[in-house]
RODREN-478731 format. One record per residue (C-alpha): x, y, z. Coordinates in steps of 0.001 Angstrom, whole numbers, plus 500000, padded with zeros to 6 digits. Example, Ala and Ser with C-alpha at 12.3 -4.5 7.8 and 13.67 -1.06 7.14 Angstrom:
# RODREN-478731
((512300,495500,507800))
((513670,498940,507140))
This chain:
# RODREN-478731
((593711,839480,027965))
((596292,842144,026847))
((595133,844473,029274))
((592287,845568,030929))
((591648,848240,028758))
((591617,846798,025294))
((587924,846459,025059))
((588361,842299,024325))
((590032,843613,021172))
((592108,840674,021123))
((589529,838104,021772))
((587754,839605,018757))
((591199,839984,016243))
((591813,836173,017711))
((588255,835019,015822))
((588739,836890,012924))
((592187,836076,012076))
((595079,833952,014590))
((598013,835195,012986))
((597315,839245,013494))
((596444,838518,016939))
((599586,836817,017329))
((601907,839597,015949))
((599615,841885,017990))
((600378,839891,021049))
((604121,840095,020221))
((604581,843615,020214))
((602711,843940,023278))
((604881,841424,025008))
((607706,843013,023447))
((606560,846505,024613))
((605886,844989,027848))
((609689,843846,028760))
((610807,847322,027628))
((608305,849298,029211))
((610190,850551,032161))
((612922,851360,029686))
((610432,854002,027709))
((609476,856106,030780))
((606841,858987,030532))
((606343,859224,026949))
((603459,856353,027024))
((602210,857453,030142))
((601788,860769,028817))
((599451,859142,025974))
((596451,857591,028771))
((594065,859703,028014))
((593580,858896,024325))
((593641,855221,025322))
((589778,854331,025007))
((589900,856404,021540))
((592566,854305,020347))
((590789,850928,021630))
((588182,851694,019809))
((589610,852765,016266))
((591706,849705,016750))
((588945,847382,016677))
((587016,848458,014260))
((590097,848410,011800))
((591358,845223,012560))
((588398,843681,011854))
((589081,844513,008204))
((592498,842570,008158))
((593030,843899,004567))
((592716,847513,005701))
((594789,846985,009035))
((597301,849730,009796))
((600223,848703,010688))
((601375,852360,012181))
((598106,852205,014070))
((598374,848657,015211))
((601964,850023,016787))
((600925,852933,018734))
((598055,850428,020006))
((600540,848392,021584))
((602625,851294,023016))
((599449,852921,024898))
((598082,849574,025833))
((601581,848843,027423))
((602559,851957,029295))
((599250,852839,030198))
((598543,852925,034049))
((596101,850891,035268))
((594918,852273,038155))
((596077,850121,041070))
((598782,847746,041820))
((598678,844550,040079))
((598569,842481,043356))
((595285,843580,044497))
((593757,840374,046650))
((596751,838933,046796))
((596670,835261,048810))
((597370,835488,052181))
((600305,833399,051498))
((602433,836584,050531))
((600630,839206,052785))
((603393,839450,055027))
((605617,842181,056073))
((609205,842410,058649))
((608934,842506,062181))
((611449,842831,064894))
((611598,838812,064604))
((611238,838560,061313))
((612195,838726,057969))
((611667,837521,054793))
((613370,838202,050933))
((612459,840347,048129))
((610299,838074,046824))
((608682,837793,049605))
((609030,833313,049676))
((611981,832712,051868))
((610948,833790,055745))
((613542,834174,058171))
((612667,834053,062173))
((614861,835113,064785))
((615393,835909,068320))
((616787,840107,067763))
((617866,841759,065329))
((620920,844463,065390))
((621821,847077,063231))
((625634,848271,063053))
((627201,851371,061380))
((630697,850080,062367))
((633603,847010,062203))
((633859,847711,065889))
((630009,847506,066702))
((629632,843913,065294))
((633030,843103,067248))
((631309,844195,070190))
((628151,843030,070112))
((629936,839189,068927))
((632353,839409,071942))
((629032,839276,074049))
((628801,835864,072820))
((631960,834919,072244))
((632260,831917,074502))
((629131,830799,074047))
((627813,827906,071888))
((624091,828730,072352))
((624153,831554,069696))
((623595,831956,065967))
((624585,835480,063527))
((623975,835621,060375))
((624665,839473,058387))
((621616,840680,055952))
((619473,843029,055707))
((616025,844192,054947))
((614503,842516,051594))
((617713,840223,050940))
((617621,838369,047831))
((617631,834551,048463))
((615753,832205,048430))
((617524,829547,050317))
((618052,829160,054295))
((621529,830169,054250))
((620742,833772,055132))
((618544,832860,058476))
((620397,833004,061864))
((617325,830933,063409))
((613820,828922,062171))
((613255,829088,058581))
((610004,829023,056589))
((608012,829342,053629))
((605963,832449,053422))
((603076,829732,053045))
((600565,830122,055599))
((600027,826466,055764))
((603534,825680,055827))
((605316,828437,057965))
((608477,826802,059897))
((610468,823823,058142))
((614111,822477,060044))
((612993,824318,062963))
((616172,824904,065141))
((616888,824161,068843))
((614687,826827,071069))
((617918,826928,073207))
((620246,828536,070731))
((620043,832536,070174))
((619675,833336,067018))
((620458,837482,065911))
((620297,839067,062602))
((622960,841611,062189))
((621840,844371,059932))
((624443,845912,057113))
((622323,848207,055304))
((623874,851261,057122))
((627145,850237,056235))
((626997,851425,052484))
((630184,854040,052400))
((633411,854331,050502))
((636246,853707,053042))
((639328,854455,050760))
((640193,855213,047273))
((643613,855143,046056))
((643507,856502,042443))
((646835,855204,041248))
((646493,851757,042102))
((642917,851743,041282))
((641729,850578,044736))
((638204,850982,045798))
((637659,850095,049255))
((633677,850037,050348))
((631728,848485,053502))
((629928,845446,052744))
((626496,846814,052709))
((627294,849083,049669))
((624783,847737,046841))
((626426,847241,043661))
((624362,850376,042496))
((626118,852632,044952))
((629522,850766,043922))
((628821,851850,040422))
((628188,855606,041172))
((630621,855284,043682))
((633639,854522,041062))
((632009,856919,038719))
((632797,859671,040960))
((636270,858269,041247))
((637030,858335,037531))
((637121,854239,037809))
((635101,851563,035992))
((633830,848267,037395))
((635322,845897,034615))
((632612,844980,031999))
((631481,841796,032652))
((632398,841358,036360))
((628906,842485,037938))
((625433,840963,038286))
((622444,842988,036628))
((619648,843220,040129))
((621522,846997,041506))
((620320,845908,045323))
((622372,843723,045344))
((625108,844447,048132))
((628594,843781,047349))
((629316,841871,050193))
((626199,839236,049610))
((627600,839125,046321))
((631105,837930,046866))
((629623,836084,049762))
((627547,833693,047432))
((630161,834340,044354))
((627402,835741,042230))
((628659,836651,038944))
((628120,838702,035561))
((630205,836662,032084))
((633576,836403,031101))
((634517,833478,029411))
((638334,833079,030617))
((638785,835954,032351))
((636883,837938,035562))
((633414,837360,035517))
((632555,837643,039523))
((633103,840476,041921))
((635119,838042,043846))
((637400,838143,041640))
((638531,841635,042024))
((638464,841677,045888))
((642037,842089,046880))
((641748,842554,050846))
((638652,841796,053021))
((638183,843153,056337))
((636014,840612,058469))
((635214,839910,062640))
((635882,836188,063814))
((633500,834471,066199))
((635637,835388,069040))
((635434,839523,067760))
((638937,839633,066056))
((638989,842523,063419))
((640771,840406,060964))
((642204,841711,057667))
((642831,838963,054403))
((645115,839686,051187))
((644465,837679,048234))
((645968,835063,047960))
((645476,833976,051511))
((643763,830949,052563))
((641394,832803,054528))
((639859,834996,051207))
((640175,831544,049925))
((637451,830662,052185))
((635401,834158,052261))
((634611,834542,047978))
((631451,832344,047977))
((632620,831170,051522))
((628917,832139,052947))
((629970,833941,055752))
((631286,830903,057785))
((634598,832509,058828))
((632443,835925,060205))
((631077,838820,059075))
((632840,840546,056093))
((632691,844749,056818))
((634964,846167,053866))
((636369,844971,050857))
((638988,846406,048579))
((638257,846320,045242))
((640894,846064,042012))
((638842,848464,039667))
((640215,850254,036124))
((640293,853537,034542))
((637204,854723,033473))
((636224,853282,030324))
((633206,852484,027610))
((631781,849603,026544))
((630428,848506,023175))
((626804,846777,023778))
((625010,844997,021377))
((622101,842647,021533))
((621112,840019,018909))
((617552,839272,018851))
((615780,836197,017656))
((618023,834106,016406))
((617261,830633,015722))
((619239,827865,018305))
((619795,824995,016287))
((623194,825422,016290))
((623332,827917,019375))
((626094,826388,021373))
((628581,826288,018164))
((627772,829850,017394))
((627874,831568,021170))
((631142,829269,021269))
((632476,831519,017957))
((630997,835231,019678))
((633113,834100,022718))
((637182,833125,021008))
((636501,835642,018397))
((634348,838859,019336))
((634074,839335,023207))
((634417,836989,026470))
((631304,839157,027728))
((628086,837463,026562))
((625037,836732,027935))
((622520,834803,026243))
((618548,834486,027047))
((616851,831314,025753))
((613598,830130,024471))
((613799,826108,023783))
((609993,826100,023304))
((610119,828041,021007))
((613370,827463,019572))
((614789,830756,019799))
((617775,833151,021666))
((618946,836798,021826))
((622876,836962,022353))
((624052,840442,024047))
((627689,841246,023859))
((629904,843813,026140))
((633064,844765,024488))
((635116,846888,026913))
((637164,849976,025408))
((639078,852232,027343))
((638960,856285,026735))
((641432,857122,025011))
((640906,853929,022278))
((637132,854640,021413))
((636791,856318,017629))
((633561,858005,016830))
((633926,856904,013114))
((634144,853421,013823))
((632470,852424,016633))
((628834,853047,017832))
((627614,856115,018972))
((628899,857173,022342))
((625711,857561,024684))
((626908,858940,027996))
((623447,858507,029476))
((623620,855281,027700))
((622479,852081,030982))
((621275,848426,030428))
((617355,848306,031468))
((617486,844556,032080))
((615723,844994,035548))
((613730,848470,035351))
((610689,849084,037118))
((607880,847612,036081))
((604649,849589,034682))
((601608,848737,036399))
((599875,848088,033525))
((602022,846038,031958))
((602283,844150,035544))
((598534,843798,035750))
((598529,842199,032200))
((600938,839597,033215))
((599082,838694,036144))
((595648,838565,034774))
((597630,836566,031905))
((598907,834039,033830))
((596559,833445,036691))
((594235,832595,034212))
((596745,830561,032331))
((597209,828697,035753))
((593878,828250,036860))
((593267,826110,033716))
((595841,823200,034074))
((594007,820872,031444))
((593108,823482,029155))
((588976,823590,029905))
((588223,827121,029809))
((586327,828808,026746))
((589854,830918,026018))
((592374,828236,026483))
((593200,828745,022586))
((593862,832675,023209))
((595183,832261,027006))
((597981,829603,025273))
((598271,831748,022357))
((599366,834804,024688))
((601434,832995,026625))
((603390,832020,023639))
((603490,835394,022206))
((604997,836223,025548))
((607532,833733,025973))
((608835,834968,022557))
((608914,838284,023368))
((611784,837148,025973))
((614702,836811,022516))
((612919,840078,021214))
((613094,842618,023510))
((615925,845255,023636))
((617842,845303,027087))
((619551,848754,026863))
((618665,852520,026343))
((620022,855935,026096))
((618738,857018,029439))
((615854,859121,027686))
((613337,856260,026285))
((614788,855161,023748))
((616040,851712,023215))
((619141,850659,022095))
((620525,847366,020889))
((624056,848704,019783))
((625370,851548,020910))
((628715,852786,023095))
((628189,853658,026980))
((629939,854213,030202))
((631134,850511,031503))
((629866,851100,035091))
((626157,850919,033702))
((626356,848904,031101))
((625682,845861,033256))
((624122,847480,036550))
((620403,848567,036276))
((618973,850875,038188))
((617007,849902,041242))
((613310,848655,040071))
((612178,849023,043846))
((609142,848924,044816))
((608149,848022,041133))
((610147,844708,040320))
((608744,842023,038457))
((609365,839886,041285))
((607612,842208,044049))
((604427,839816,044866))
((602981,842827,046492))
((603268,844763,043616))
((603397,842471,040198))
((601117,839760,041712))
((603701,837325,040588))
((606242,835029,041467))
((609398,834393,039893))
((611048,830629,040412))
((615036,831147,039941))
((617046,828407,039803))
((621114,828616,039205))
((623772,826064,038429))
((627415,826126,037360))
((628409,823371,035116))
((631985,822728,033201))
((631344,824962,029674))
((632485,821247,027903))
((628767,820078,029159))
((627452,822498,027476))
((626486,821034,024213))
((624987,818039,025361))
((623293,819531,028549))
((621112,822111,026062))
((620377,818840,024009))
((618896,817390,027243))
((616794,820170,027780))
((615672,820496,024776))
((614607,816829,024654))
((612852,817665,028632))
((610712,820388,026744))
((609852,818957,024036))
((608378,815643,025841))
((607032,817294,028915))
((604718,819637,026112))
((603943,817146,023563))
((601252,815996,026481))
((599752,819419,026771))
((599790,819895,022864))
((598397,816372,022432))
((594978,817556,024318))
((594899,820990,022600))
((594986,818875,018959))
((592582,817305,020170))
((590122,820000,020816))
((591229,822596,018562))
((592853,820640,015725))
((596229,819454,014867))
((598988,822592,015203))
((596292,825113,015965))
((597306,825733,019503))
((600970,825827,020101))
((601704,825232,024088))
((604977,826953,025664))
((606421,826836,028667))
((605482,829975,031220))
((606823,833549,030448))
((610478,833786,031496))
((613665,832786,030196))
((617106,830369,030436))
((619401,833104,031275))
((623220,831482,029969))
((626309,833337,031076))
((630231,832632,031388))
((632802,832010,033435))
((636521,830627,034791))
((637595,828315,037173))
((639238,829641,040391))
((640483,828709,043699))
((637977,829507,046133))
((636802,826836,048103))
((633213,827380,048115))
((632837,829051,044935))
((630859,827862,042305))
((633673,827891,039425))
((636113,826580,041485))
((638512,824408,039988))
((640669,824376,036499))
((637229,824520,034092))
((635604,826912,031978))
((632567,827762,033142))
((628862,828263,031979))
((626116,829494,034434))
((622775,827926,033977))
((619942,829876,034987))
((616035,829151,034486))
((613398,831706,035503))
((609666,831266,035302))
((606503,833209,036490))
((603917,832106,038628))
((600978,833421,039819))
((600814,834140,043843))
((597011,833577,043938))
((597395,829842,043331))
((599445,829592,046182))
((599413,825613,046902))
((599248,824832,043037))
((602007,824202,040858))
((603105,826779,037955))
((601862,825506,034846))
((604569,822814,033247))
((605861,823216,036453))
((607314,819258,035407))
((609871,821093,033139))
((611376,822796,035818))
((611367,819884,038436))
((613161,817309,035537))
((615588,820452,034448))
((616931,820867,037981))
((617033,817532,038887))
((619238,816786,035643))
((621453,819539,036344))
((622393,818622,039530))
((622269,815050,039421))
((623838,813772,036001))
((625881,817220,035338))
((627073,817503,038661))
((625854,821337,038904))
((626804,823966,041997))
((623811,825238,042655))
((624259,829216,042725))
((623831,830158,047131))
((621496,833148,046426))
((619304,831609,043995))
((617155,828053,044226))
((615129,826902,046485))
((616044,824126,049403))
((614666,821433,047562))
((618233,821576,045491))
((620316,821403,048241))
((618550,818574,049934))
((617688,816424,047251))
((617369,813067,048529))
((620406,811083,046163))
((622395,813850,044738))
((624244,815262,047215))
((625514,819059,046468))
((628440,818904,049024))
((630050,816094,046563))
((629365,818289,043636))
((632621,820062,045496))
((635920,819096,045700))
((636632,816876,048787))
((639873,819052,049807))
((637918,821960,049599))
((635270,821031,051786))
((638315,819777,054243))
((639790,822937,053968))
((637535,825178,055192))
((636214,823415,057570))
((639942,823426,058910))
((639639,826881,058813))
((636304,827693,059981))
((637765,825794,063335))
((640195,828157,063748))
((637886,831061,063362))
((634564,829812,064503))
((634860,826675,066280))
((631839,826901,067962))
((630160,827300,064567))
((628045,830476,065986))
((628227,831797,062116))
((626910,828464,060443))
((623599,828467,059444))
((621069,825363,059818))
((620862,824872,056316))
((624477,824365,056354))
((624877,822259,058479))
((622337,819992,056710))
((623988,819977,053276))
((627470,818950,055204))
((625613,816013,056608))
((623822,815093,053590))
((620183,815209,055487))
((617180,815736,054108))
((614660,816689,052574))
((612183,816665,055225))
((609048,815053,053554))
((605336,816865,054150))
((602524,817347,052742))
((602486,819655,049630))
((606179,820281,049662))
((607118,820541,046433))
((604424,823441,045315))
((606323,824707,048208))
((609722,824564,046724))
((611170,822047,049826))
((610985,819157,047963))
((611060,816779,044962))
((608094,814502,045457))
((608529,810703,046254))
((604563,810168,047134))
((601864,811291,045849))
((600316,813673,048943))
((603896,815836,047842))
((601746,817114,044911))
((598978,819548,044581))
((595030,817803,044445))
((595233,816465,040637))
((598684,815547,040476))
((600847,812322,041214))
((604319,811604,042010))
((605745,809911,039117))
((608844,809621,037110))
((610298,812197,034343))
((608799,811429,030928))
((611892,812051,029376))
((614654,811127,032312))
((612625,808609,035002))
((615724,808306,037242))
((613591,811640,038288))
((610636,811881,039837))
((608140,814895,039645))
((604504,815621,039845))
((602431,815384,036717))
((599097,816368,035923))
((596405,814017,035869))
C-alpha cells in the first residue's frame, strides 16, 4: 500500500516483522509530507526504482541483515517517484465538475456557487459602474471572488448554493426574482502605492498574498512574521475580508491588523475611502463584504528583515498546553503547533523576527536567503496516488473486514504520525530545514502548490474537511482535555473489534491522516472578526482526508469530527473561521453562531450596513440565515454532505444511525453500526 511500485514489499515486511514495517511506513509518510519540498533530486532517481524494490525485499526479509542506509533511499525513491498519471483517475462524478459562465465552485472543488453573470473588473471605477446599474434596485445580489476561491461556506455565492454532490446540487435556493452577479477580482492584483518611509504598501484586493510577498520584497519591506496565512492564493482582500490569520500571541497575528486605509464601492457606487480607526474598517476586517466591495488596501509593513525558524518535532503532549504556554511569554509570540491526540504527539514551529542590521552569523542560525516554509508545496504524484489508494481503501472498510485491515490501520497510523515529524521549511534547493535564518516575507508564505495541492480532488483524489474556530486562549487547557477524552472514546470502539480479531494491542486505530493545526492570537475591535473583544486568542483548526470516491459515505471516524465541532461551538462558544467549515456550523440547530458575537457588535454593523447598503444587495443568503438563526434545512444524507448534524437516522450514510456523542450526548452524530 506504500505505493504502487513497491512490489507488496510492505505486505511482505508486515508478516515477517510489524515493527520494521512500521518504521518503514514512517519514513515514507514522513518523506511523503516533504516531498514537494525535495524537488528533482528523487525524481531524477525513477529509473532505478524496480532495482531498488527488489533488493529491498529480499533484504528485509532478513531483519537481522536489514540496511538501514538502504531501507532510507527506499523510502526516498518510493516517495518522489512519479507515478504515471494523476492520482484522481475515475474520480466520482461528484467532483467532475468544472466553471461555467454561471458557475463556480472552490478549490476544493465542494462548495458550488450558481449565478445569474458574472463580471470581471480591472478598476475601482468599473465595479462603481457596473453597481450604479443597480443601484436602486432591491432585486440584485454581488458578491466579489474569483476563480477557485477558497471556502467552503455560502458566504462567497451572490445566488443558489450547492454541494458539488450530484445528488444534492442546490440547498437554500434563493428567490428566482433576485439577480445575482459575481464580480471577478483576479485582474486586480497590482501595487497601487508605496511610500518607503512610512512603510506603506498599498495593493488592489485581488493581489494574493504570494504576490504581496514578492511585492514588498521588491520594495525592501517585510510582511511582519507572524501576520500571514500559509495557502499563497490566498488574496489579500478575502483574507482581511474573513480575518484569516497567521500567530501572534499578544501582538499582530492577522493581515487585518496592518490595514491602515481601505478603499471600497457602497451599494449605491460611492468610491469610499476608510482610515483605521473608523467605524467603517471597523466593519470591513472580517466584515464579509457587507458594506461593498473592498478594491485597495494600504498596508503598515516593516523594513526588511529575517526570521529565525525552528520546528520541534515529536514531542510528547501530556503537558502540551503548559509548555506551548512557556515557548509563547518566554521565546517567541509566533508559534504554530500541529497535533496528533491519537497518537499523543505535537511538533511546535517557532518564528522569531530579527531585523538586518541585529542578525549575528556567530550566534544565530545560518542565514539562508533562498531559505521559504514548504508547508503547502505541490504535491508529487506519487506520493498523492499513495494517499489515495491508502485511504480509499482505509474507507471502504468501515468495520475493519478486509484481509489487510491490520496493514491498511497500521499505515494509516504511520501516517498520522508522520504529521509531528515532518520538517516544514527548506533552503530553496531540497534540502530541509528545521532551524535555520531566512527572509521574513517567506518564512510563512508558501509558494503556490497549484494545480498539485493536496486538496485538488482532480488531482490528489482527496478531500480535505477544514474546520476553524476561535476560542478565548484561557479555554485552552480544558478544551484539549475534551478532545482528548472525544478521541480516545470515539476509537476505543474501533480498537475494541480489531482486539478482537487480531489480539489485544496488535492493531492500533488512529484517526485519518491530517492534523489539529493550533495557532495564536489577540483580541481586537472589529465587529465581525473572530478575535474580537479584550481576550487572548487561540485558533482551533482540525483537518482530515477523505477519499472523493466514497462520495455519499462518511470519512472514517468521521464521529470525531462531528462531536469536536459540535463541542467547540456549542460549550466553548467558538467563532467559526468565514473561509473555512462547512454550513452545517453555522446552522446548527441550538447553538447559534450569531450569539457567539457580541450583541453591540452585531447592532453595529447592521447600523452601518443601512447606511451603506440598505437594500442589502451585498448580503449573501447564508447571511442572512445565520442573522435569523434558521436552519439547518434537514434532507436526506446531509451530513456526509457537510449541511448538517444529523437528528434522524436517513441524515446518515446506509449503516449508520443518528445517535448521541459517546463521550458528550448533548451531541448527536452518526455512528457506525
Amino acid at each position: 500500500m506504500l505505493t504502487g511500485r513497491t512490489c507488496f514489499l510492505h505486505k511482505i515486511v508486515y508478516i515477517v516483522s510489524p515493527s520494521l514495517a512500521m518504521e518503514l511506513s514512517q519514513r515514507f509518510w514522513s518523506c511523503t509530507l516533504s516531498c514537494g519540498a525535495r524537488g528533482s533530486f528523487c525524481t531524477k532517481l525513477s529509473t532505478s526504482i524496480r532495482r531498488v524494490c527488489f533488493v529491498a525485499t529480499t533484504m528485509l526479509s532478513w531483519r537481522a541483515q536489514a540496511s538501514t542506509w538502504l531501507l532510507g533511499m527506499f523510502m526516498v525513491l518510493s516517495c518522489c517517484v512519479p507515478a504515471g498519471g494523476t492520482a484522481a483517475t475515475g474520480v466520482s462524478e461528484a467532483y467532475s465538475h468544472n466553471d461555467s459562465s454561471t458557475r463556480l465552485y472552490s478549490s476544493d472543488n465542494f462548495l458550488k456557487c450558481n449565478f445569474d453573470q458574472q463580471v470581471t473588473v480591472r478598476t475601482t471605477q468599473e465595479i462603481s459602474d457596473l453597481i450604479k446599474q443597480y443601484a436602486n434596485h432591491e432585486a440584485v445580489r454581488i458578491r466579489a471572488t474569483r476563480h477557485g476561491f477558497h471556502s467552503s461556506m455560502g458566504f462567497v455565492c451572490a445566488g443558489k448554493r450547492g454541494s458539488s454532490y450530484a445528488a444534492y446540487h442546490n440547498v437554500n435556493p434563493d428567490d428566482d426574482s433576485v439577480t445575482s452577479i459575481m464580480v471577478l477580482l483576479h485582474l486586480m492584483n497590482n501595487v497601487v502605492s508605496v511610500d518607503s518611509e512610512r512603510h506603506l504598501l498599498t495593493v488592489e484586493a485581488g493581489m494574493t498574498i504570494r504576490e504581496l510577498a514578492l511585492a514588498a520584497e521588491a520594495h525592501d519591506l517585510s510582511v511582519p512574521a507572524g501576520a500571514l496565512p500559509a495557502y499563497a492564493n490566498l488574496t489579500v482582500g478575502g483574507v482581511v475580508s474573513t480575518s484569516a490569520h497567521g500567530t501572534g500571541y499578544r501582538t499582530i497575528s492577522t493581515l487585518g491588523g496592518l490595514v491602515t486605509k481601505v478603499k471600497l464601492v457602497n451599494a449605491k457606487g460611492e468610491i469610499i475611502e476608510s482610515e483605521q480607526g473608523s467605524k467603517e474598517m471597523k466593519a470591513l476586517v472580517g466584515g464579509l463584504g457587507l458594506l461593498g466591495v473592498v478594491t485597495e488596501l494600504t498596508l503598515q509593513l516593516q523594513p526588511n528583515s529575517r526570521t529565525v525558524v525552528e520546528v520541534r518535532k515529536g514531542l510528547d503532549d501530556t503537558n502540551m498546553v503548559a509548555d506551548v504556554k512557556k515557548i509563547l511569554q518566554e521565546e517567541t509570540p509566533h508559534v504554530m503547533v500541529i497535533w496528533r491526540p491519537d497518537v499523543g504527539m505535537y511538533a511546535a514551529t517557532s518564528w522569531k523576527q530579527v531585523e538586518e542590521g541585529e542578525y549575528d552569523a556567530a550566534t544565530m542560525p545560518k542565514f539562508y536567503p533562498n531559505g521559504t516554509i514548504a508547508l503547502m508545496v505541490p504535491v508529487d504524484e506519487q506520493a498523492a496516488t499513495s494517499l489515495k489508494e491508502l485511504i480509499t481503501a482505509w474507507e471502504d472498510d468501515p468495520r475493519d473486514e478486509s484481509p489487510t485491515a491490520d496493514v491498511l490501520n497500521a499505515e494509516v497510523c504511520t501516517a498520522g504520525q508522520a504529521y509531528v515529524n515532518s520538517s516544514l521549511f527548506t533552503d530553496g534547493h531540497g534540502t530541509l530545514l528545521d532551524h535555520a535564518t531566512i527572509p521574513t516575507n517567506y518564512a510563512m508564505v508558501s509558494a503556490d502548490c497549484a494545480p498539485k495541492c493536496s486538496w485538488d480532488v482532480h488531482y490528489s483524489g482527496t478531500f480535505t474537511e477544514d474546520a476553524e474556530f476561535a476560542v478565548k486562549l484561557s479555554q485552552f487547557q480544558e478544551w484539549v482535555n475534551d478532545v482528548k477524552k472525544i478521541v480516545r472514546t470515539e476509537l476505543a470502539e474501533a480498537e475494541a473489534r480489531l482486539s478482537k480479531r487480531y489480539g489485544q494491542g496488535k492493531v492500533k486505530r488512529c484517526m485519518a491522516p491530517g492534523q489539529f493545526v493550533l495557532r495564536f492570537g489577540q483580541g481586537n475591535q472589529d465587529l465581525l472578526s473572530t478575535s474580537t473583544g479584550s481576550d487572548d486568542i487561540v485558533y482551533l483548526e482540525l483537518n482530515s482526508v477523505h477519499s472523493v470516491f466514497i462520495p455519499d459515505g462518511l470519512s472514517k471516524q468521521s464521529s470525531i469530527v462531528e462531536s469536536i465541532e459540535q463541542l467547540t461551538l456549542c460549550k466553548y462558544k467558538g467563532r467559526p473561521h468565514w473561509g473555512k467549515n462547512h454550513e452545517r456550523v453555522a446552522r446548527h440547530p441550538k447553538c447559534k453562531v450569531v450569539d457567539n458575537f457580541p450583541a453591540t457588535n452585531i447592532a453595529q454593523l447592521l447600523e452601518l450596513q443601512q447606511r451603506h447598503d440598505p437594500h442589502k444587495v451585498f448580503e449573501p443568503e447564508l447571511f442572512k440565515q445565520v442573522l435569523k438563526k434558521s436552519g439547518p434545512d434537514y434532507s436526506p444524507l446531509c451530513t456526509p454532505h457537510y449541511w448538517c448534524y444529523c437528528a434522524a437516522d436517513d441524515h446518515c450514510p446506509a449503516g449508520y444511525q443518528c445517535r448521541p456523542s459517546a463521550s458528550f450526548s448533548e451531541y448527536k452524530i452518526c455512528r457506525l453500526i
